[in-house]
Every structure is written in C-alpha cells, then in structure tokens.
Backbone as numpy.savetxt, mean C-alpha at the origin, in Angstrom:
# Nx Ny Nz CAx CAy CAz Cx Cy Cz
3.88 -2.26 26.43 4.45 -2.27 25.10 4.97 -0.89 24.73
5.93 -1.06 24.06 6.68 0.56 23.88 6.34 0.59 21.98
6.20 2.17 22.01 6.30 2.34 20.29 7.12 1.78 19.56
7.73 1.01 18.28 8.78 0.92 17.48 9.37 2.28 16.70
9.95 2.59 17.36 10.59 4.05 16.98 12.07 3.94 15.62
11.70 2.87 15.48 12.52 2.65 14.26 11.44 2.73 13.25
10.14 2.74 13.25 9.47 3.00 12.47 9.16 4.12 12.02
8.85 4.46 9.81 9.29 5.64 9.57 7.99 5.72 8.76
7.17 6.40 8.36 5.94 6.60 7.11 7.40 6.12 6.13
6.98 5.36 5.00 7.43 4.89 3.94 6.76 5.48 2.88
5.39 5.01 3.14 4.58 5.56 1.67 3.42 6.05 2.05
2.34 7.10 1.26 1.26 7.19 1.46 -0.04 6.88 0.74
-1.12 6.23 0.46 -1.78 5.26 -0.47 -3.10 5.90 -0.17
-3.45 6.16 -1.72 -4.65 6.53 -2.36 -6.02 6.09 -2.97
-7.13 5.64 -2.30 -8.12 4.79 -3.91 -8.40 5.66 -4.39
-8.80 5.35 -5.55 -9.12 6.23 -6.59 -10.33 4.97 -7.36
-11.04 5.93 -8.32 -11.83 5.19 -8.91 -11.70 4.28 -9.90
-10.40 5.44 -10.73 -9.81 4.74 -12.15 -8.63 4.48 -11.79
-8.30 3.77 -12.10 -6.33 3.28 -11.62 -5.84 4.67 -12.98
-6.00 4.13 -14.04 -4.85 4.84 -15.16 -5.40 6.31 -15.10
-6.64 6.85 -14.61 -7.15 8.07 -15.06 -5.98 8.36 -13.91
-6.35 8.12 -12.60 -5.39 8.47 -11.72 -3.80 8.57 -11.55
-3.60 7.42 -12.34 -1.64 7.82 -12.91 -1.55 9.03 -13.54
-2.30 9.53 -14.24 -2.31 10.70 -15.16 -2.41 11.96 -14.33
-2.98 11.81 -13.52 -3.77 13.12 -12.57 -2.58 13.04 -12.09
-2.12 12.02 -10.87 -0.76 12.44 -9.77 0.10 13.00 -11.25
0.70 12.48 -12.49 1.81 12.45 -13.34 1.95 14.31 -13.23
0.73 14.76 -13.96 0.53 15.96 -14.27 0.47 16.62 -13.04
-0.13 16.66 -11.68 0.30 17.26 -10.78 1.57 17.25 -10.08
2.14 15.78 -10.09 3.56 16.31 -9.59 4.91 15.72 -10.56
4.39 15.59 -12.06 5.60 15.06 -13.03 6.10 13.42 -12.43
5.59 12.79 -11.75 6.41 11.77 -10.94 5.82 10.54 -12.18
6.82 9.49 -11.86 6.43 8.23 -13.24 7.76 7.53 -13.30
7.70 6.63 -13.42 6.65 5.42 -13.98 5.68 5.12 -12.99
4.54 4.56 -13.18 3.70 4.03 -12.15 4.07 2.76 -12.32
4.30 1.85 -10.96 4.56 0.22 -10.85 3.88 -0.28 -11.18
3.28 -1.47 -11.78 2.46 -2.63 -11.35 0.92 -2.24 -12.36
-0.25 -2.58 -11.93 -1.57 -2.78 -12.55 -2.02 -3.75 -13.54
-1.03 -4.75 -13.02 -1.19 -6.16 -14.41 -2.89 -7.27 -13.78
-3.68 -6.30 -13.75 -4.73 -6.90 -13.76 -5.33 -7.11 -12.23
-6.43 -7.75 -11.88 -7.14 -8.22 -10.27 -5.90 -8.77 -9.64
-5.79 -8.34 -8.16 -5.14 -9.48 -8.18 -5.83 -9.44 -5.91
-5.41 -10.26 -5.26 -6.57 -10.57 -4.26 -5.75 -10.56 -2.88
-6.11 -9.94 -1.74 -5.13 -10.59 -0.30 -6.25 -11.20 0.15
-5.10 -12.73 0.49 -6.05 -13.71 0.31 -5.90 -13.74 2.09
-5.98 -15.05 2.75 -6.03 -15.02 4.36 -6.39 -13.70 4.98
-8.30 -13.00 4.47 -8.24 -11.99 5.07 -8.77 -12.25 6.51
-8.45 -11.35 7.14 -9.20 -11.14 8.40 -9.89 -9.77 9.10
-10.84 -9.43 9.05 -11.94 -8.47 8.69 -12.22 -8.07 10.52
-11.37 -7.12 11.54 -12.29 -6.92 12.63 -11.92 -7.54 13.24
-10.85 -9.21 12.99 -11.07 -10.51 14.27 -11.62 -11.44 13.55
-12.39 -11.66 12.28 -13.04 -12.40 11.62 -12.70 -13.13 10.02
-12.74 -14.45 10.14 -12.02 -14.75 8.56 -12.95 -14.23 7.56
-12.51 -13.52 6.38 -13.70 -12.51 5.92 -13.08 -12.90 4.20
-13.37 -12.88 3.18 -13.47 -12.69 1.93 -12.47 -12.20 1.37
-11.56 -12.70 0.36 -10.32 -11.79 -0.16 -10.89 -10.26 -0.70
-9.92 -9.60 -0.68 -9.73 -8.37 -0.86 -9.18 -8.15 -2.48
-10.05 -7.72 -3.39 -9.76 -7.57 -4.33 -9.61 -6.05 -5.32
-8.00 -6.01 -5.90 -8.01 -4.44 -6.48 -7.03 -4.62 -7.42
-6.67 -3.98 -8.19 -5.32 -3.14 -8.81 -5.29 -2.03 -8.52
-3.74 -2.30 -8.42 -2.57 -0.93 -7.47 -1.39 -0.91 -8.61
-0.64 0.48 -8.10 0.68 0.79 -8.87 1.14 1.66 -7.43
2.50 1.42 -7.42 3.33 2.05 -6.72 4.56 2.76 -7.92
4.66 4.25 -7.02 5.44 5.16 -7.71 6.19 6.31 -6.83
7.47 6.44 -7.46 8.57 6.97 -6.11 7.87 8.54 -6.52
8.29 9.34 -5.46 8.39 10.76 -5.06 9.20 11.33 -4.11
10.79 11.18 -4.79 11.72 11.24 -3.68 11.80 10.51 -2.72
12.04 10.65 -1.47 11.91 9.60 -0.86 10.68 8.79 -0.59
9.60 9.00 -0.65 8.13 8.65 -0.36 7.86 8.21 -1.55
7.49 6.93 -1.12 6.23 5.96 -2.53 5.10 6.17 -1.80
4.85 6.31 -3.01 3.29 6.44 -3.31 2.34 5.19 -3.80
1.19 4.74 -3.29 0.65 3.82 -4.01 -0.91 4.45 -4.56
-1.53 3.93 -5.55 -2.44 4.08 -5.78 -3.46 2.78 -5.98
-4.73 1.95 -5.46 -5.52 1.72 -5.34 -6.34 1.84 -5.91
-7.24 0.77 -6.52 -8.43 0.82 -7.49 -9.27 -0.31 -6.88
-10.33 -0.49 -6.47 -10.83 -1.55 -5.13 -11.71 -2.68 -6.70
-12.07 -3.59 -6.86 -12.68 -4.32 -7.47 -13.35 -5.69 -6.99
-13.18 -5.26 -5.32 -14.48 -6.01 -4.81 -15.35 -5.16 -4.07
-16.08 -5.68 -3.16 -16.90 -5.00 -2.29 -17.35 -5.62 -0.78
-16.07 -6.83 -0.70 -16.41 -7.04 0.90 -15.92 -6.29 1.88
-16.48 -6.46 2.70 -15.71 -5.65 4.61 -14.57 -6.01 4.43
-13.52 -4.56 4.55 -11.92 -4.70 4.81 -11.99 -3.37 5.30
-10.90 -3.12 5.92 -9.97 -1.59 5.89 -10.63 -0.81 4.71
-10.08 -0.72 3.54 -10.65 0.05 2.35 -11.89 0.09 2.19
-12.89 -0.70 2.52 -14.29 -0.19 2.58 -14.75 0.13 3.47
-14.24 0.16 4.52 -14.83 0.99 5.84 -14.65 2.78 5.33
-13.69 2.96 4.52 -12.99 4.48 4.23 -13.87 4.69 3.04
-14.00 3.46 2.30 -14.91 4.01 0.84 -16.21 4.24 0.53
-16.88 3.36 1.93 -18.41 3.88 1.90 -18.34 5.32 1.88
-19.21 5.60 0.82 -19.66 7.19 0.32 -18.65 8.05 -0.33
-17.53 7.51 -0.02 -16.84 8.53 -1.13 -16.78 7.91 -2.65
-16.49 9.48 -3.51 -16.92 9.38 -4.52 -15.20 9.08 -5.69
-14.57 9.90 -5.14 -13.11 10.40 -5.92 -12.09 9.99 -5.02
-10.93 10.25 -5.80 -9.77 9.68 -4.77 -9.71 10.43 -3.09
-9.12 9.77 -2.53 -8.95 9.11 -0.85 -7.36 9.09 -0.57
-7.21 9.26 0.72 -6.11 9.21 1.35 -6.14 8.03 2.15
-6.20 6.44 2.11 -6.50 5.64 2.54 -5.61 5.53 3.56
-4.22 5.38 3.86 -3.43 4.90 4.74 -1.52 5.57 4.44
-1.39 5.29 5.40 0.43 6.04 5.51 0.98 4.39 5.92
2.15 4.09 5.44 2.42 2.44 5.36 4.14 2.33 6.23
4.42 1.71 7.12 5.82 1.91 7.51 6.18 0.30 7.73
7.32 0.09 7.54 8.24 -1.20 7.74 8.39 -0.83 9.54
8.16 -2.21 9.87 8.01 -2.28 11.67 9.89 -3.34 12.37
10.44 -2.91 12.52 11.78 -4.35 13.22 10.84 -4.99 13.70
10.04 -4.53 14.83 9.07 -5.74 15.82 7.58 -5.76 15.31
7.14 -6.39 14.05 5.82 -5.97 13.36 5.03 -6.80 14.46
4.98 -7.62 15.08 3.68 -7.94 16.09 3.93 -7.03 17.03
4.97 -6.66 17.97 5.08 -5.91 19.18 4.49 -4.34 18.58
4.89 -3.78 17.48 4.49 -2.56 17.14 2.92 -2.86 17.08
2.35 -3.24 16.12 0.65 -3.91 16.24 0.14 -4.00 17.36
0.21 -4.86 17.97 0.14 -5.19 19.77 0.47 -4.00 20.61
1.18 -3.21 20.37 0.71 -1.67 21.17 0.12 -0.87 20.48
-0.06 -0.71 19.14 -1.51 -0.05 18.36 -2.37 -0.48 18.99
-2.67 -1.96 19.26 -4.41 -2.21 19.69 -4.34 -2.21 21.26
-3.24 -2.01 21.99 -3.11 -1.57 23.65 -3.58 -0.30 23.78
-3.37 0.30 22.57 -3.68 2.34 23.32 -4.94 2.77 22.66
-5.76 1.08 21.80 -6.97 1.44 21.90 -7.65 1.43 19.77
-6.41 1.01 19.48 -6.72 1.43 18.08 -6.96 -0.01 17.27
-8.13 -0.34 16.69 -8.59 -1.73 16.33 -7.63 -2.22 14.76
-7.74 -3.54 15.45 -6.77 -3.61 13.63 -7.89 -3.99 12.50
-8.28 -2.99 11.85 -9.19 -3.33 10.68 -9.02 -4.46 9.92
-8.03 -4.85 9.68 -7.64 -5.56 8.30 -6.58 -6.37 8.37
-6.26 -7.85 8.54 -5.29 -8.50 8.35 -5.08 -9.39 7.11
-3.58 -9.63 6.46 -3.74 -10.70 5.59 -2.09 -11.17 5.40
-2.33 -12.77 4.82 -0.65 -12.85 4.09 -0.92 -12.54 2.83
0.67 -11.77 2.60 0.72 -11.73 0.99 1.00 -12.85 0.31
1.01 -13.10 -0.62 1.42 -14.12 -1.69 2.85 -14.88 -1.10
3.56 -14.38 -0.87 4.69 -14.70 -0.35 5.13 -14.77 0.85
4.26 -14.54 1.79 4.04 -15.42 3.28 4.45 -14.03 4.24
4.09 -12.97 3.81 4.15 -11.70 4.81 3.19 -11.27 5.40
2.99 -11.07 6.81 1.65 -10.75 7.29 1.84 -9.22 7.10
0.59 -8.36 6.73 0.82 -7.13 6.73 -1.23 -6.82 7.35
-0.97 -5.66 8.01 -2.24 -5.56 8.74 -2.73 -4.28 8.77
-3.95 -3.33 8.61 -3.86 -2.16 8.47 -4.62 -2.05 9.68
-4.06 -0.73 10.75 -4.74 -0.28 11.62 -5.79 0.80 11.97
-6.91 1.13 12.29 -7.66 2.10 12.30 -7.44 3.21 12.65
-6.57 4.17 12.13 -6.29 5.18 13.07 -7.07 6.32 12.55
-8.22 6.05 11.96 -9.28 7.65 11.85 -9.09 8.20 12.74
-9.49 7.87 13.85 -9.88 9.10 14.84 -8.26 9.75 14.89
-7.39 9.29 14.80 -6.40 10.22 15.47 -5.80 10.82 13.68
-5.82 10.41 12.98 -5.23 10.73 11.78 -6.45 10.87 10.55
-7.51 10.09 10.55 -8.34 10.50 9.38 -8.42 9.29 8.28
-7.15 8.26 8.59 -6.83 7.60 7.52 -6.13 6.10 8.54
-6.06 5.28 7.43 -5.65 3.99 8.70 -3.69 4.12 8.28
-3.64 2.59 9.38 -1.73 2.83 8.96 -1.90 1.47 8.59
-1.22 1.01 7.44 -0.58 -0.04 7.18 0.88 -0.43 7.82
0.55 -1.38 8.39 2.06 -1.74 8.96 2.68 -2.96 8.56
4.43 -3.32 7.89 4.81 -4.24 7.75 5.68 -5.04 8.46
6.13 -6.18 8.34 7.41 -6.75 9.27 8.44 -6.33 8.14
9.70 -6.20 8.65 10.63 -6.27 7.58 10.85 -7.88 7.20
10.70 -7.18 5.28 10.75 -8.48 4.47 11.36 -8.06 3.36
11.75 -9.34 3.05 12.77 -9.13 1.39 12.15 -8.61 0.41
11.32 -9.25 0.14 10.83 -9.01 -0.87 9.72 -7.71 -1.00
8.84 -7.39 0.05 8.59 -5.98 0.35 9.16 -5.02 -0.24
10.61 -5.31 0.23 11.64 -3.78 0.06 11.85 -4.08 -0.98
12.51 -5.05 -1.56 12.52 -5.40 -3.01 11.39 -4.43 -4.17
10.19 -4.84 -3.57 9.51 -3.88 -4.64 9.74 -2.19 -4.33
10.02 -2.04 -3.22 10.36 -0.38 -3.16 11.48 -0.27 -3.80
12.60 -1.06 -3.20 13.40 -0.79 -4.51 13.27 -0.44 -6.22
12.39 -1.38 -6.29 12.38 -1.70 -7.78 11.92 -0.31 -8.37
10.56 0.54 -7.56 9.98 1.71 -8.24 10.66 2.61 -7.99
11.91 2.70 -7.03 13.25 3.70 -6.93 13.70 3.14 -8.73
14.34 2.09 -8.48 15.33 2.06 -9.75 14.27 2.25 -11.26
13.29 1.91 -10.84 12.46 2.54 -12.16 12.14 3.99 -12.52
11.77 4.39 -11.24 12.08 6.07 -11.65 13.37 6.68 -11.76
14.19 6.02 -11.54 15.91 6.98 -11.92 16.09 6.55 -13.71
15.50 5.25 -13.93 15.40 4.92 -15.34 14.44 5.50 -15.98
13.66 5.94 -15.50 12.28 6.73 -16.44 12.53 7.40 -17.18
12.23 6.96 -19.12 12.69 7.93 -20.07 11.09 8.74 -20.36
10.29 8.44 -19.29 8.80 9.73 -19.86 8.15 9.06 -20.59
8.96 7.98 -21.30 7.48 7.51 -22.32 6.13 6.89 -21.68
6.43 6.02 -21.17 5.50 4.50 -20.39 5.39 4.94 -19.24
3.98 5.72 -19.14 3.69 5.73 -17.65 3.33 5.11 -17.00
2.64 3.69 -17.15 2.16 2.41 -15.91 3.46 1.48 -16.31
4.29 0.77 -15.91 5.00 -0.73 -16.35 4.47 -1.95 -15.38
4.62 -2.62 -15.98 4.62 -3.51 -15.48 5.97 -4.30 -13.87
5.73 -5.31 -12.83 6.19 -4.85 -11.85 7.37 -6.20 -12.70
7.22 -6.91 -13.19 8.62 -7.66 -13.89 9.64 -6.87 -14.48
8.57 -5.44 -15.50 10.01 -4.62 -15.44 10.56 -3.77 -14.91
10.10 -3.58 -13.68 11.11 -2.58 -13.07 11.69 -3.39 -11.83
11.24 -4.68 -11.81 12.41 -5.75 -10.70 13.62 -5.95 -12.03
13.08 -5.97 -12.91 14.42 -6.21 -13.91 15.42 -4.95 -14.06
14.83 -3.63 -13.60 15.58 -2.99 -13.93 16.24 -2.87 -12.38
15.56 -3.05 -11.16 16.79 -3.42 -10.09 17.68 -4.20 -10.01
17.41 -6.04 -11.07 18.57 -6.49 -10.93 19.71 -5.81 -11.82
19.42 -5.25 -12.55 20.44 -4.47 -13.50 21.31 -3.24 -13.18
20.63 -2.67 -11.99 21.50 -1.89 -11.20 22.12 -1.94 -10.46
C-alpha cells in the first residue's frame, strides 16, 4: 500500500472541558471567530471501538477557520471507550486530540496506516452516511489522525466556517451550524 499523498492536515482538534469557556480562550489568544456549531449533545453513532461494536460517542464541538486551518474544538459528554478517551484519561484541561485530513482513497490510505503498524482506534458513520475513522498515531505524533473520504457535505461544512469567518461582524462568537451553511449558500 502506498501513502495518499494527496493528503493534506486540514484541521487540528482540541477537548477541552468547557466548550464556550474554550471559544473565549482560542478568541482572545488568536482573535479568530465565529465558532461553528454547539447546538447541543449530539452522538457518532455505528461506533467501532479497537475492532469492536462499542457505544455512541457523545460531545459538543464547534469548528472555526484560522486561515487556512480549521480548527475544531471538543467537549466529550460521554464516557465510553473511543479514540477521545483513550487521550482523556487523566487529563485535566484542553488537549491536542487529533490533526484531520480529507483522503481521495479513504480505505487504501487507512489500510496502509494499519500496514505500518498503527491501530485504528475509532470508527463510525456520520449522520449522513460518511465513514470517518481516527487512527492512533501517539507514538509517532502524540495525538491520533482523523481521516476522511472525500464527501460533500464534509467540505460543505468547511466551507461554511470559511464563509462565516469572512462574514464575522465580532459580535456572536458561537453560531449556530444552519447559520453559517446559510451564509455559504449566499455567497
């Protein structure tokens, strides 16, 4: 199996304890805003834990641009075996959980992650029928990789927190993710 070398870090993703304390902290350290999304629990369901059908995965997240790099932030609100709790046992404050890239060949890229030895922590579909899977790469990086297939609607939401931060008038630092897909169809 060969690397997918069309593959690029997209974003890099954080838990944190408090979702909104944490919009505030990145805002003020690097001015960046709107934060995407945080409209409540929400779950990846078809998990798979190790090789094993395991318990949805439950959190609120916001994604937010920084030039070219989104950013996500993470707030965990369950407590079964996934990816994110293998990293969160014992820590206390925010985390560098994972670096996330869009794959052309998302099984062939995966399938030589776990050839050169690296376990896939975490599988699931999203809501909308995308497999996305996070891989263990502590030992070589510290932090795992999320990897995606290219999908519409994926990019769609990167889009959306691009066109929301070129619209950002400073007031509303979390929105909601209806309005800033509204403000991509408007652009």
């Amino acid at each position: 199996m060969q690397w997918d070398v069309s593959s690029k870090v997209v974003q890099v993703a954080y838990v944190v304890p408090d979702l909104e304390a944490a919009c505030g902290d990145f805002h003020r350290l690097y001015g960046i805003g709107p934060f995407v999304g945080a409209e409540g629990v929400r779950t990846l369901d078809s998990h798979v834990y190790r090789g094993v059908a395991a318990a949805p995965i439950a959190f609120r997240g916001v994604f937010v641009q920084s030039g070219d790099l989104n950013i996500e932030l993470i707030e965990l609100a369950s407590t079964t075996d996934s990816a994110f709790h293998d990293m969160a046992r014992g820590m206390a404050g925010p985390f560098v959980h994972h670096v996330a890239m869009f794959c052309e060949d998302y099984a062939g890229t995966r399938d030589a992650y776990v050839a050169k030895g690296f376990a896939v922590a975490s599988a699931f579909k999203t809501g909308f029928g995308a497999e996305i899977c996070y891989i263990d790469a502590r030992a070589a990086t510290g932090h795992m990789l999320e990897l995606y297939p290219e999908d519409a609607t994926i990019r769609a939401m990167y889009r959306a927190t691009v066109a929301a931060a070129r619209a950002w008038d400073g007031r509303e630092l979390i929105i909601p993710w209806e309005r800033a897909m509204a403000l991509l169809a408007e652009g």
